[in-house]
N, C-alpha and C positions, 0 to 999 in steps of 0.2 A: 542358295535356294531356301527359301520356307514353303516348306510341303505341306507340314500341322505343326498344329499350334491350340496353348489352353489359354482361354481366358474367364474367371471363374466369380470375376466381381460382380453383383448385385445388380442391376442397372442405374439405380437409385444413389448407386456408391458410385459410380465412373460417369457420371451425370455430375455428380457433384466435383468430381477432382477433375475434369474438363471444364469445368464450368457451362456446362449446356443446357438444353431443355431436352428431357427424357420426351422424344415422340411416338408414342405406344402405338399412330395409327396404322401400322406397319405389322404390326406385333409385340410380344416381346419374348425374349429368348430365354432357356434356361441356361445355367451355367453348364461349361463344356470343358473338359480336359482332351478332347479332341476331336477338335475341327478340323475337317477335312474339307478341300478343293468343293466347291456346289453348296458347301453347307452356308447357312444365314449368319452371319456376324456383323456383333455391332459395329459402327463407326461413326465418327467425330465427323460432323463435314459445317460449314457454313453456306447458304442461302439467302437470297433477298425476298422478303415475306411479300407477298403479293398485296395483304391488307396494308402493309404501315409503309411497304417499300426499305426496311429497313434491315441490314443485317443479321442475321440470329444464328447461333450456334446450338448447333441439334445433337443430340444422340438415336440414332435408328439404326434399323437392321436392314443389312443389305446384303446382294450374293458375292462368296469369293470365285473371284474367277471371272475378270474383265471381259463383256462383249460388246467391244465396237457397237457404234451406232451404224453402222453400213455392213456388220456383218447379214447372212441368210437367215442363219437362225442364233439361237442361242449356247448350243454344243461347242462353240471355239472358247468358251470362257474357260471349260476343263484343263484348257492347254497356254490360258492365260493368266495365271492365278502369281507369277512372277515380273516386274519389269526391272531391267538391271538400270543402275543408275548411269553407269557410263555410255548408255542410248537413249534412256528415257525420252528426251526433251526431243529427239531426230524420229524415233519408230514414229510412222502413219499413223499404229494402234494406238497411240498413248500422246503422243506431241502433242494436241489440243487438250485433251485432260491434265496434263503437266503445267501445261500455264492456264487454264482456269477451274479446274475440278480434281481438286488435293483434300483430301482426310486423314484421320489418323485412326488407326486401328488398336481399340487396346490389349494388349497382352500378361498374362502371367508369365509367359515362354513360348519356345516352340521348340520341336522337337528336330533331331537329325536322327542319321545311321550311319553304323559303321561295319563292312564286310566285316564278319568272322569266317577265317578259315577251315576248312572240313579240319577234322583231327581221325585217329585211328577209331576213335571209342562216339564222334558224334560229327552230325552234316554239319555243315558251311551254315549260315544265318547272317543274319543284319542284327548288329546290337543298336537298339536305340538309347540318345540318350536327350535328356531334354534340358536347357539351354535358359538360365533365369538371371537376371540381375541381383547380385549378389546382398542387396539388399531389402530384398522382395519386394520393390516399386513394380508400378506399372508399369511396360512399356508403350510406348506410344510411336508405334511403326505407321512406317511414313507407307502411305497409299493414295492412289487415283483412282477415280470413282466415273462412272459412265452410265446415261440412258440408252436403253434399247427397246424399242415397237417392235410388238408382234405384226410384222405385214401384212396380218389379214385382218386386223383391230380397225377401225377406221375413227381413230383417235388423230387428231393432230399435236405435232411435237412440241414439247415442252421449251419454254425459251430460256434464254441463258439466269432472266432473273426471276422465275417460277420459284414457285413454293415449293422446294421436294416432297413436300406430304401430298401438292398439287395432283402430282405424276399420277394419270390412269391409271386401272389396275390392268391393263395392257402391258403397259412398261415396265421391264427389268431394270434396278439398279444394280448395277454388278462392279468390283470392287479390283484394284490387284494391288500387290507386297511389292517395293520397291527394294531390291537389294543390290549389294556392294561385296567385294572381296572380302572373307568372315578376317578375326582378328581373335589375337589371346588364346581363350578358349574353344569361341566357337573357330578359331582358324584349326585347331588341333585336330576336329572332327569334320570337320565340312568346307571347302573351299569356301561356299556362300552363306550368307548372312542377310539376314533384314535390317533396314537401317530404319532411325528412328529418332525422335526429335526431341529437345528440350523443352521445358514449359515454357522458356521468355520466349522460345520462337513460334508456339502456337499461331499465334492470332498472324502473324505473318504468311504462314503456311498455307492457312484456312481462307484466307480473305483471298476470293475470284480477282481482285482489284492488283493485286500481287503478280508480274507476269513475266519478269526476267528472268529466263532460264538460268541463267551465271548466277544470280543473286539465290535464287531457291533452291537450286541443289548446293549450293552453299550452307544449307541450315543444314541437310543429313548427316546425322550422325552414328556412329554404334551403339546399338542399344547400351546404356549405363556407362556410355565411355569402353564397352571393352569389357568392364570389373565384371565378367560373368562366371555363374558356376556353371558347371559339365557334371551332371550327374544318370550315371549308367540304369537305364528302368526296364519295367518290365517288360517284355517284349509283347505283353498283350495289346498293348498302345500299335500295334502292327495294322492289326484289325479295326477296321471304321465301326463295326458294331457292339466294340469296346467301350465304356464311358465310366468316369467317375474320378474321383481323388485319389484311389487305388493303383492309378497308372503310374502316379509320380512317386509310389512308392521305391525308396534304392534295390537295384536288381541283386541276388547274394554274388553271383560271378559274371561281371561285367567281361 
């Protein structure tokens, strides 16, 4: 599972190591050491530009937390912010997103927990600890991306090769974490894990054109190979209305 997660680069900066075009007409985000499920994050996606017809790779902000195009409203996304890879490609919710609307989400980390047990002298709690590639890259976890209309918007739906900036302002883009059985480190703390991609297989991932199930969960991989640190923080990362570079500070008694 990735429940939260920081990602704390610049826009300007992960625009650039994506190779994309920063599209502000969305917004732009400030840096977060924790995002939480509903909150706006950015992602890598590619589109075919309505003016040239041509491919382009964007950087924009969109919601976590996947809602179907056929859901009622947009409240299932809270409870879709996960797709395991050993379904992905079969679930209703995600099958047609898997072979044509793939992104990549960038990361500093993200975060798990670990029950601690009551003791005589203090209660039971959840240690968190948060979860980086050991050589402070980006990661770039692998994600599906999805429109959704407000049904009472009388907007007609965007087609497969729309401009994503195109999308009314009716339209949700909403986002979900593709994960895998954790490993290493993250397998120590938490069964699950987000999986996440190398640079040579970007443009593979990204391009709608791409559509073999077998072939594309092929490229998932573990964030950094694996090589990650576990480092025990502050438990105030607990709380959503927590935020800063404080959180990843090391906790004294993990």
């Amino acid at each position: 599972m990735c429940g939260r997660y920081a990602s704390s680069r610049a826009p300007e900066d992960l625009a650039g190591l994506f190779d994309a075009q920063l599209d502000a007409s969305h917004g732009v985000l400030e840096p977060s050491w924790n995002i939480a499920p509903t909150d706006d994050v950015w992602a890598v996606l590619e589109r075919l530009d309505t003016g040239t017809g041509e491919l382009v790779r964007r950087l924009r902000p969109v919601r976590w937390g996947l809602v179907p195009s056929w859901a009622k409203d947009p409240s299932v996304g809270s409870r879709m912010i996960n797709a395991r890879m050993e379904t992905v490609h079969a679930k209703p919710a995600y099958r047609k997103a898997f072979t044509r609307r793939r992104c990549l989400l960038p990361a500093d980390g993200f975060y798990e927990w670990v029950p601690v047990p009551a003791t005589a002298t203090a209660k039971a709690y959840k240690q968190p600890y948060f979860l980086r590639p050991e050589d402070g890259s980006v990661m770039a976890m692998a994600g599906l991306y999805e429109f959704w209309r407000d049904p009472h918007a009388p907007h007609p739906q965007p087609q497969e090769g729309d401009d994503a900036r195109q999308a009314p302002t009716a339209w949700l883009t909403t986002v979900t974490i593709i994960t895998t059985e954790a490993t290493d480190a993250a397998g120590r703390i938490h069964p699950r894990m987000p999986l996440a991609l190398h640079e040579d297989d970007f443009a593979t991932w990204l391009d709608p054109d791409h559509q073999d199930p077998d072939a594309l969960r092929g490229l998932l991989h573990t964030p950094a190979d694996g090589h990650l640190t576990a480092t025990a923080v502050s438990t105030a990362v607990n709380s959503v209305r927590n935020n800063g570079p404080h959180l990843l500070t090391p906790a004294d008694h993990p």
